[in-house]
C-alpha positions in Angstrom: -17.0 -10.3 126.3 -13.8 -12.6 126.2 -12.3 -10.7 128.9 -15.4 -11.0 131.3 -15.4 -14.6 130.4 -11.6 -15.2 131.1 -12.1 -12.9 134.6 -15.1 -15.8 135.3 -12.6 -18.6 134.9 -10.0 -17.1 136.8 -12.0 -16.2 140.1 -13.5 -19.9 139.7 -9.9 -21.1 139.5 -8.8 -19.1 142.5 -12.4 -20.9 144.7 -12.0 -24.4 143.5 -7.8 -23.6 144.5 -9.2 -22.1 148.4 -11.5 -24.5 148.7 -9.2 -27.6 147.7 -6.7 -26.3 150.3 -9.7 -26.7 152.7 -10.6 -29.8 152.4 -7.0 -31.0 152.2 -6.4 -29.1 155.6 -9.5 -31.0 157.1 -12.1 -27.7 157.6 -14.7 -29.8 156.5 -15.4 -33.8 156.8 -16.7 -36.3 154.3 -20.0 -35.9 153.9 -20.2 -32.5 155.2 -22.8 -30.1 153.4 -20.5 -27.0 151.9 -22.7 -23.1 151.7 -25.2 -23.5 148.9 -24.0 -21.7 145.8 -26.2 -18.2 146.7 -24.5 -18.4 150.0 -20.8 -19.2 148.4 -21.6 -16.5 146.2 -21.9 -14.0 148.6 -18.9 -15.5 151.0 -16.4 -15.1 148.0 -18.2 -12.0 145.8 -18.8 -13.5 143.2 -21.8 -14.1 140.5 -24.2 -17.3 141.4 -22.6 -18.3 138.0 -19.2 -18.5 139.1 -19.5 -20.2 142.5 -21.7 -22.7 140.5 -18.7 -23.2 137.6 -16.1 -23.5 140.6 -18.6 -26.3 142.4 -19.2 -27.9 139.4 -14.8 -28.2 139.2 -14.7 -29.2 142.6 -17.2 -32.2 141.5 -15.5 -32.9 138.3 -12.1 -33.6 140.6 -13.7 -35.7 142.9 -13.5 -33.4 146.0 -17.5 -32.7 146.3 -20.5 -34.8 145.8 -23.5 -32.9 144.2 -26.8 -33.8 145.4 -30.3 -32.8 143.6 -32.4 -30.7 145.4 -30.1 -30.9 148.8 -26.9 -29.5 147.0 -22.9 -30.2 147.5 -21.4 -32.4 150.0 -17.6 -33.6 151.0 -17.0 -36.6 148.7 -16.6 -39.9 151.1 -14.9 -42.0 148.8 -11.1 -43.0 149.9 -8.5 -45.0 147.3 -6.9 -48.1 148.5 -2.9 -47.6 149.1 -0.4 -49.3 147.0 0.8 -52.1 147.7 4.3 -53.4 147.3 4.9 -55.3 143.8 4.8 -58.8 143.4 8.7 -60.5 142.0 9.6 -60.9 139.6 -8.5 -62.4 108.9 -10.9 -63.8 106.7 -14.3 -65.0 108.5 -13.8 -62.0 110.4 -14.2 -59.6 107.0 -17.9 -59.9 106.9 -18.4 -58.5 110.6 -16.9 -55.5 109.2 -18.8 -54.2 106.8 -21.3 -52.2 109.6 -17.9 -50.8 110.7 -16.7 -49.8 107.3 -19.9 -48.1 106.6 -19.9 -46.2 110.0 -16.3 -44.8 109.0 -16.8 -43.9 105.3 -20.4 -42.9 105.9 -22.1 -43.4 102.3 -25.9 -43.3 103.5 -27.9 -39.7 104.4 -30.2 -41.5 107.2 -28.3 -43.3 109.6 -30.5 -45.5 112.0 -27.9 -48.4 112.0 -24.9 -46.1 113.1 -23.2 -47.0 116.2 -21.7 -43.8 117.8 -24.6 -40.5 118.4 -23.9 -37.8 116.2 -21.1 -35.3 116.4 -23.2 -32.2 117.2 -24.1 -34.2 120.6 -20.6 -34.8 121.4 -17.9 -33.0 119.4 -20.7 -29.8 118.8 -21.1 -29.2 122.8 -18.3 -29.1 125.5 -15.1 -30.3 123.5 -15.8 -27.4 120.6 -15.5 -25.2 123.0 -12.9 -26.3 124.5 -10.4 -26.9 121.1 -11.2 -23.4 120.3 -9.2 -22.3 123.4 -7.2 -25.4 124.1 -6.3 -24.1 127.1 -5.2 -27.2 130.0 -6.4 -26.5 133.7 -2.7 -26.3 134.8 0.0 -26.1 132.7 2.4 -28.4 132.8 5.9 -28.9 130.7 5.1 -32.1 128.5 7.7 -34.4 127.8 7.6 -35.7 124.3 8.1 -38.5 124.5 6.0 -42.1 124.5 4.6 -42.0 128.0 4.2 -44.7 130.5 2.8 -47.7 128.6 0.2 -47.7 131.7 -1.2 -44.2 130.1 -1.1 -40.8 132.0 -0.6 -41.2 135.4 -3.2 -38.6 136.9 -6.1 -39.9 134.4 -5.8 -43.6 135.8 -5.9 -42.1 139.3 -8.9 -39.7 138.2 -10.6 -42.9 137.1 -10.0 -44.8 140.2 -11.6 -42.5 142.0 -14.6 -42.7 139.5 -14.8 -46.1 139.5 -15.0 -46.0 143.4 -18.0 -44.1 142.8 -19.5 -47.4 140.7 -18.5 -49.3 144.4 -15.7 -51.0 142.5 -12.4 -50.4 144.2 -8.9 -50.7 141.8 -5.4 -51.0 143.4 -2.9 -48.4 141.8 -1.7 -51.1 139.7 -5.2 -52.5 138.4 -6.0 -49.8 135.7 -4.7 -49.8 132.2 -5.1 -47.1 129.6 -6.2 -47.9 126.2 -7.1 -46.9 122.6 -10.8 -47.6 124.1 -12.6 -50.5 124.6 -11.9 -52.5 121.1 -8.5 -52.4 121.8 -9.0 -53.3 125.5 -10.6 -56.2 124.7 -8.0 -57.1 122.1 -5.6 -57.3 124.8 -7.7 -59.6 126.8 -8.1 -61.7 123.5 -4.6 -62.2 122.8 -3.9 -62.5 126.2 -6.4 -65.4 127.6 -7.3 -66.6 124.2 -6.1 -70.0 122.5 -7.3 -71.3 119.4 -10.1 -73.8 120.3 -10.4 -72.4 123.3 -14.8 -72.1 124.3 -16.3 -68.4 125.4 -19.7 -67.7 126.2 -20.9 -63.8 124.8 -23.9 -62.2 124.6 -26.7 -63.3 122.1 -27.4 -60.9 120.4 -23.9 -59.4 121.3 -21.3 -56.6 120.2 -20.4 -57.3 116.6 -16.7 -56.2 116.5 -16.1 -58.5 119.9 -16.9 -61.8 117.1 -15.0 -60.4 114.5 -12.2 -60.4 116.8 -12.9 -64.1 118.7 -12.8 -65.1 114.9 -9.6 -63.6 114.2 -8.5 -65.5 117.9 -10.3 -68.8 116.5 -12.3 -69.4 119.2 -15.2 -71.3 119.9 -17.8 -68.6 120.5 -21.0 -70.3 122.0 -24.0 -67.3 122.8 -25.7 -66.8 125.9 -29.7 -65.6 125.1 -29.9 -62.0 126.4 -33.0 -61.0 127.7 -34.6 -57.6 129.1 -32.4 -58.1 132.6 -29.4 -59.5 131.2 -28.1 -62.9 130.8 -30.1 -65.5 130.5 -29.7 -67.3 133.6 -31.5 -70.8 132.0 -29.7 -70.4 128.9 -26.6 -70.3 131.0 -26.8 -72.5 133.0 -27.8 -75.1 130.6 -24.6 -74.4 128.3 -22.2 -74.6 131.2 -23.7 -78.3 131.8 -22.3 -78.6 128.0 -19.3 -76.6 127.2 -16.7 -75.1 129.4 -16.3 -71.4 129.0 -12.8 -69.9 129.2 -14.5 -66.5 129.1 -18.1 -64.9 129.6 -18.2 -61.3 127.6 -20.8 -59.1 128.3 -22.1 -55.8 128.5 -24.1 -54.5 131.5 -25.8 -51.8 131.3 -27.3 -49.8 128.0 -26.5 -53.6 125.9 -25.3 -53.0 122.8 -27.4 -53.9 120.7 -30.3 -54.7 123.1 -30.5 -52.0 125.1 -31.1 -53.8 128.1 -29.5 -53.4 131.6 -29.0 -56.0 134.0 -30.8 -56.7 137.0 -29.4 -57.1 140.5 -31.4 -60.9 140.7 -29.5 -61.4 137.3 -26.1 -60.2 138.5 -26.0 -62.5 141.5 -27.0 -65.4 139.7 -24.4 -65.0 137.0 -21.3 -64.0 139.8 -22.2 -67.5 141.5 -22.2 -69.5 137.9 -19.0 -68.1 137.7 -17.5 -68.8 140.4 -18.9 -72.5 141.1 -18.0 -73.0 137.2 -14.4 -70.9 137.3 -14.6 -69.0 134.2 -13.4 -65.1 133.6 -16.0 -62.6 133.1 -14.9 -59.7 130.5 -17.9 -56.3 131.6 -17.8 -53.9 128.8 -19.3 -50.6 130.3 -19.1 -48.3 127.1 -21.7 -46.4 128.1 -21.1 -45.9 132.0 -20.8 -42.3 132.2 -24.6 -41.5 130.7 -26.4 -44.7 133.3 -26.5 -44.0 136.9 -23.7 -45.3 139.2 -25.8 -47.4 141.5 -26.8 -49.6 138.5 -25.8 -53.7 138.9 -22.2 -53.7 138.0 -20.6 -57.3 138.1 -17.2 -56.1 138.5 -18.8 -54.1 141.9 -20.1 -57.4 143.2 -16.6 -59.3 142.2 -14.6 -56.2 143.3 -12.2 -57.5 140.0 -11.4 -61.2 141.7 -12.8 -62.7 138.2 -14.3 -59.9 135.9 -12.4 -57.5 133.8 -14.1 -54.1 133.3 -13.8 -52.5 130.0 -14.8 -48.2 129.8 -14.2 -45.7 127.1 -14.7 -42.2 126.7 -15.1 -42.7 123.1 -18.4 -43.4 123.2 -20.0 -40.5 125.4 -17.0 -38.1 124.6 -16.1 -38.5 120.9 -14.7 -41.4 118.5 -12.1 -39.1 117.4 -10.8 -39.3 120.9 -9.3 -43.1 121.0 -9.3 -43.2 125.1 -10.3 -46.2 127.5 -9.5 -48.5 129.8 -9.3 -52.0 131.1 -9.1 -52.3 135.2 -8.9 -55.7 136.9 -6.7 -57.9 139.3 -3.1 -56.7 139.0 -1.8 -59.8 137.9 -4.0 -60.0 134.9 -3.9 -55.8 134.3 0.2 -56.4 134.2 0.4 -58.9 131.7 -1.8 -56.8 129.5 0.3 -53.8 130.1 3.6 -55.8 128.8 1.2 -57.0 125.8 0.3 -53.3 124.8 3.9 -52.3 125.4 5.0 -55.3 123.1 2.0 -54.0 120.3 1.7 -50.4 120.4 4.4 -49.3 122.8 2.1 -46.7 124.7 -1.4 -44.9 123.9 -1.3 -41.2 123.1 -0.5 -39.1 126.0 -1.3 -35.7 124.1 -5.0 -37.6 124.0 -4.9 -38.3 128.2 -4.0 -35.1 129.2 -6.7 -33.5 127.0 -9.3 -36.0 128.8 -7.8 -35.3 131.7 -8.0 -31.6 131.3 -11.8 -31.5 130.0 -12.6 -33.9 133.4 -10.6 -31.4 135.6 -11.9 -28.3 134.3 -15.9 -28.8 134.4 -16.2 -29.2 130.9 -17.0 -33.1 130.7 -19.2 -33.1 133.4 -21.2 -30.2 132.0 -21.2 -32.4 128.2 -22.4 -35.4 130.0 -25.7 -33.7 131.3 -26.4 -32.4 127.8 -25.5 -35.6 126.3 -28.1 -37.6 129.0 -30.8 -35.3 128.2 -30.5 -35.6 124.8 -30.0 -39.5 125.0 -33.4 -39.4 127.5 -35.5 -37.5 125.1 -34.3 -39.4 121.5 -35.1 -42.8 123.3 -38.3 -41.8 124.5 -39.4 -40.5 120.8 -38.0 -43.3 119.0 -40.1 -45.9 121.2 -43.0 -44.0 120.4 -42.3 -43.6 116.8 -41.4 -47.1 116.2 -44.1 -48.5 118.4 -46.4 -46.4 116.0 -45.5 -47.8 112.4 -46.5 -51.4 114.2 -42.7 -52.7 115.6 -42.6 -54.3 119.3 -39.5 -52.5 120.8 -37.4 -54.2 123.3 -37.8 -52.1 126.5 -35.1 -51.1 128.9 -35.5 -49.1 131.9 -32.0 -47.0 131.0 -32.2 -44.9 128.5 -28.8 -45.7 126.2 -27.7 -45.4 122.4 -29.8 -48.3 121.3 -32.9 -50.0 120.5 -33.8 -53.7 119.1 -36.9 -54.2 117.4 -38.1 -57.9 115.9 -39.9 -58.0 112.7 -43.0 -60.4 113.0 -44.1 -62.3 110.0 -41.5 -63.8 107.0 -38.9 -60.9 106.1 -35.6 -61.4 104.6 -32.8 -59.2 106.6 -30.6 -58.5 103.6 -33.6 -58.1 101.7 -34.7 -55.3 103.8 -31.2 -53.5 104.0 -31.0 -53.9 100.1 -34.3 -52.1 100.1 -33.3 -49.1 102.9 -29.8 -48.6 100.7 -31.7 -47.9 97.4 -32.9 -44.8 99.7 -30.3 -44.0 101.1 -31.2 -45.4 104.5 -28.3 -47.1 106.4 -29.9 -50.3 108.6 -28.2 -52.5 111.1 -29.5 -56.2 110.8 -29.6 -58.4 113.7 -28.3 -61.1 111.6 -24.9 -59.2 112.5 -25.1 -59.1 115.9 -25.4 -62.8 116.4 -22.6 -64.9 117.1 -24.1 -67.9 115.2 -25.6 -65.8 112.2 -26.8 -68.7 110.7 -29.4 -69.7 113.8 -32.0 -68.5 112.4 -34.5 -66.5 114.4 -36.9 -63.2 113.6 -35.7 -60.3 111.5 -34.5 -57.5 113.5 -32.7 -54.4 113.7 -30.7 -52.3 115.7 -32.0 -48.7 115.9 -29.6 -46.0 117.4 -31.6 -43.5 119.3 -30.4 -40.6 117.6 -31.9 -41.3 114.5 -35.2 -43.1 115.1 -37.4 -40.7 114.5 -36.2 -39.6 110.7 -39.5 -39.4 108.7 -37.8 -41.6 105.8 -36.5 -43.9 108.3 -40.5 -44.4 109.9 -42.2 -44.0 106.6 -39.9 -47.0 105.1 -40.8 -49.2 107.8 -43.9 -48.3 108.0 -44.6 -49.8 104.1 -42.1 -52.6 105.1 -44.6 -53.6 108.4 -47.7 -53.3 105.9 
């Protein structure tokens, strides 16, 4: 078997090398329709399998579209050219307790955890992978720190991804990071005074306060509703404060779920830019939502909004890889900051990633990884809808859902409660900037584990 498999990979090597050379040469044009894979098959004598595997290669490096039902096309996307270069702790404890728990992992049923499982991410693709560790090319690796910018051909890999999104990056407009907590500590420490007024979401991302404390900024929330911002809630604020900085997640919200509308997206872009404050999109979750979803940073093509991605979240936690991309000016000063603070991110990490991309293997994990993220979200809605919780809909399945107690129940009370069985619960309490507002009891329900019978039945008794 191993040598039938390695013969596989080798003859889908050799198509995805003849066909590359095609398309470089011009034989086909953008958009063209390429054989279907029976046809390939045939053309090059090999298995359906293997033309398949060497298609799916060709899609992985950006070369082919793939189209359901219609099947692959010349991709049409183009990168801009580069252009010539410019002359030249203690409030914030408390926040971390969820994060503690998620690394030391205490609790058998996990409905509060932040990340999906590792059988979804580190069990598929990448296991398989490790066990070979084999890179697409090989290449002589230098040993040393690396660019402080991150691997060269990942950045222009993601470029071409993010063209794909409709948001366009010059060459020098895409910084690697440690993922998107350290990306948006660089924008923190960056743009970030003490005193200085920024508007996130309400509910929001937890570790993104933690680190405003640590910044001592006035954090002022924005009411998040089923298609984003609200616009209202917004606008009345900005009548009120002036916002240095607007962070927000898009699509998939963290904690909410919810994904922003184009109506929604609009609106905020023009706030912003009659008001003049930053926008900071954290997109965690890009690679499992579809790319013509409302992106802000597509509508601003990076004028005012910093985009934030990761791999960490769809590819594993282990793997501490992301990015910030934006208007040179502002990506430059961050790369000197990161250079200043941790010198460079791991190379060794952005080849691997750049390898798994290269090779098939990440594209092949992501369509495991959505079909399992489609299937938990739709059982956890029912199941939690069934015990007598209203959950927050969203119309793309992500990671998360946020359900509102009704009635008088204490938050901590309830987490005491789950803990004495083991049951580890995320209260909404944390992922409000102002914990002390007030509001229902809630709870942040990761997908993964919403439908654990000791998770429902505990609810269940807590609802009755």
């Amino acid at each position: 078997m191993p040598r039938t498999s390695n013969a596989r990979v080798t003859r889908a090597g050799r198509i995805v090398q003849h066909v590359s050379g095609l398309l470089s040469a011009g034989a086909y044009k953008p958009g063209e329709r390429l054989p279907s894979v029976r046809q390939a098959a045939r053309e090059h004598g090999v298995s359906k399998n293997t033309m398949a595997d060497a298609y799916d290669q060709l899609v992985a490096q950006g070369l082919l579209e793939a189209r359901a039902g219609s099947g692959y096309y010349v991709a049409q996307f183009q990168l801009p050219r580069a252009v010539p270069p410019a002359p030249h702790v203690a409030a914030a404890v408390d926040v971390v307790s969820l994060l503690r728990e998620q690394l030391d992992q205490h609790y058998e049923v996990r409905p509060g955890d932040g990340r999906p499982p590792a059988f979804w991410t580190e069990g598929s693709e990448l296991k398989r992978y490790f066990s070979g560790f084999k890179t697409a090319e090989p290449e002589a690796v230098d040993f040393g720190y690396g660019s402080s910018w991150g691997y060269a051909p990942l950045r222009e890999r993601l470029r071409m991804w993010l063209l794909e999104r409709s948001i366009s990056v010059q060459p020098d407009g895409l910084l690697l990071t440690h993922g998107v907590n350290h990306g948006l500590d660089l924008i923190i420490r960056h743009l970030i005074e003490p005193g200085d007024t920024v508007f996130v979401d309400d509910p929001g991302y937890y570790p993104l306060f933690g680190k405003l404390t640590l910044a001592k900024a006035r954090m002022i929330g924005i009411r998040r509703g089923p298609d984003g911002p609200d616009l209202e809630d917004l606008a009345a604020r900005l009548a009120v404060h002036r916002p240095k900085v607007f962070f927000t997640q898009s699509l998939a919200h963290n904690p909410t779920g919810s994904t922003l509308s184009p109506a929604v997206a609009f609106g905020l872009m023009q706030l912003a830019e009659r008001w003049g404050f930053l926008i900071v999109e954290n997109d965690a979750l890009a690679d499992i939502v579809p790319t013509t979803l409302p992106r802000l940073a597509a509508l601003d093509q990076l004028n005012r909004v910093l985009y934030v991605g990761t791999f960490s979240k769809t590819l594993s936690a282990s793997l501490r890889c992301g990015f910030v991309a934006g208007h040179p000016s502002l990506v430059g000063a961050l790369a000197n900051l990161k250079m200043l603070t941790t010198v460079a991110t791991s190379d060794y990490v952005e080849r691997f990633v750049f390898n798994l991309i290269q090779g098939g293997q990440y594209l092949r994990h992501l369509r495991r990884l959505k079909a399992r993220v489609e299937e938990a979200h739709k059982a956890s809605c029912a199941g939690l809808e069934a015990v007598g919780l209203k959950v927050r809909q969203s119309v793309t399945p992500g990671f998360y859902l946020w359900t509102e107690f009704s009635g008088e129940i204490d938050e901590l009370e309830l987490c005491r409660k789950a803990a004495e069985r083991s049951i580890f619960l995320a209260p909404g309490s944390l992922f409000r900037p102002d914990r002390a507002s007030g509001g229902r009891a809630a709870i942040r329900v990761n997908v993964a584990y919403g439908t654990n019978p000791a998770f429902l039945d505990f609810l269940s008794e807590q609802v009755r």
